[in-house]
C-alpha positions in Angstrom: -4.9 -20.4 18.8 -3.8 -16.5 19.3 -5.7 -13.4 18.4 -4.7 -11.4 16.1 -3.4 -7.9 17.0 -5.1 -4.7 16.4 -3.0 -2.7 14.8 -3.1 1.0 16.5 -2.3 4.4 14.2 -1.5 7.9 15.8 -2.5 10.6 13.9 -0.6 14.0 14.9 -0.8 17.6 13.7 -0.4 20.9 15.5 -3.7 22.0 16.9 -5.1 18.3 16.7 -8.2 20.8 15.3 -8.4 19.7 11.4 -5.7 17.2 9.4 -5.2 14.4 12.1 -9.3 14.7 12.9 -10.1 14.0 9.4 -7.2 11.2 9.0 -9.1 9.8 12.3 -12.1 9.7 11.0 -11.6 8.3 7.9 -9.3 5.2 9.5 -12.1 4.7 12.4 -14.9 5.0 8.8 -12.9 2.8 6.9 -11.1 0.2 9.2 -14.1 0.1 11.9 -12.5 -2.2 14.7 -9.8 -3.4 13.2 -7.5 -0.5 14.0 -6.9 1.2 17.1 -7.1 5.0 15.9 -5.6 7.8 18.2 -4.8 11.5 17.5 -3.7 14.2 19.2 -1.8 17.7 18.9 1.3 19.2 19.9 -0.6 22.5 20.9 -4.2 21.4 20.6 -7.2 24.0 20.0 -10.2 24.3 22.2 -12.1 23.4 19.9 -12.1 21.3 16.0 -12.1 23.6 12.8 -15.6 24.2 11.4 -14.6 23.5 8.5 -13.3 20.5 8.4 -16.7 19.3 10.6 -18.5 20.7 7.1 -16.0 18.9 4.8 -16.4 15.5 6.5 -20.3 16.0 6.7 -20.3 16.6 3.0 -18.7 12.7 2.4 -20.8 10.9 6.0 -18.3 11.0 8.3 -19.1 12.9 11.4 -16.1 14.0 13.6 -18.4 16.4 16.2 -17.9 14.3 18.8 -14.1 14.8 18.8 -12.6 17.2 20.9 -9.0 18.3 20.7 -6.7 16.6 23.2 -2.9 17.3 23.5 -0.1 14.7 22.7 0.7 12.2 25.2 4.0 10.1 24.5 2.5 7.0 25.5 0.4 7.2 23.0 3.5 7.4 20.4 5.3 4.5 22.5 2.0 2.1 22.3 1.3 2.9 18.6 2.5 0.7 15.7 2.4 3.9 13.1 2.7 7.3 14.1 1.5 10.0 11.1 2.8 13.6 11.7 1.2 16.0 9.9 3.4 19.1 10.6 4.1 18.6 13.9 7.9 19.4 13.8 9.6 18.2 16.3 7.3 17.8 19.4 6.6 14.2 18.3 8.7 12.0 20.6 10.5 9.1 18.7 10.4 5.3 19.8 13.1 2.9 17.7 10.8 0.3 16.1 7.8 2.4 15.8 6.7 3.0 12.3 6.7 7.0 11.8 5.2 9.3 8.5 5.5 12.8 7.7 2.4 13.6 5.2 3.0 17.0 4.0 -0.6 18.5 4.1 -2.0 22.6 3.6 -3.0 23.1 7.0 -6.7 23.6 7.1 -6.8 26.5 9.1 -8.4 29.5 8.1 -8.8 28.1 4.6 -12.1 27.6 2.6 -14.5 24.4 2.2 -12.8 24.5 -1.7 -9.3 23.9 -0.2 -10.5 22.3 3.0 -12.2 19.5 0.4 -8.8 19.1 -1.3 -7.0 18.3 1.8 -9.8 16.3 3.0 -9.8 14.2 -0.3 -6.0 13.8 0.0 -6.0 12.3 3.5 -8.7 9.9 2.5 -6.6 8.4 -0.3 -3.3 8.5 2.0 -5.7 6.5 5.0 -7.1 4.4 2.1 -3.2 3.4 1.0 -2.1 3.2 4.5 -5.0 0.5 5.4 -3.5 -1.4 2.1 -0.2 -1.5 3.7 -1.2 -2.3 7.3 -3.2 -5.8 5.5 -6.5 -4.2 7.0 -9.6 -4.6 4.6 -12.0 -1.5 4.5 -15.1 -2.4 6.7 
């Protein structure tokens, strides 16, 4: 009998400070164990956007734990999907890896009202990309 694979999901943006925190946090709220969830940033901040902290509090997700870490290629090489999120072209490509671009307003410097938005479209994006990954929501 063989064990099924974990599928694993790299979540990229800029500063690794707001989109790909909040895409992490809802694949590790949503998929529990049954995904390997990374993220990381081209040019990661010291620190993750308050705002987007306040904006996964308000829906029970809590991403303070997560600190900003800076894009390591293995990580793209060992990952079966790779989401960029504005990125450009700092994300190193591997043939056969599965890549998306999701066009998201950067969270920086905006307000909880637009902060919410962006927050509420990753959520359905993560909740559509667990449908196509045959993961069921934990």
């Amino acid at each position: 009998m063989t064990t099924p694979t974990v599928p694993s999901v790299l979540f990229v943006c800029v500063h690794n400070a707001g989109r790909s925190q909040m895409a992490a946090g809802f694949l590790r709220e949503l998929a529990g164990d049954r995904v390997e969830v990374l993220s990381a940033g081209s040019k990661p901040a010291e620190t993750i956007n308050p705002v987007a902290v306040e904006a996964m509090a308000e829906v029970g997700i809590d991403i303070t734990a997560q600190q900003p870490r800076v894009l390591d290629p293995d990580d793209v090489e060992r990952a079966d999907v790779v989401v960029t999120m504005g990125c450009g072209d700092a994300c190193p490509y591997f043939p056969g890896t599965r890549y998306e671009d999701w066009v998201l307003t950067d969270p920086a410097g905006q307000p909880l009202d637009v902060v919410r938005d962006v927050r509420d479209e990753i959520r359905g994006r993560v909740e559509t990309l667990l449908g196509e990954l045959g993961v069921a929501r934990a």
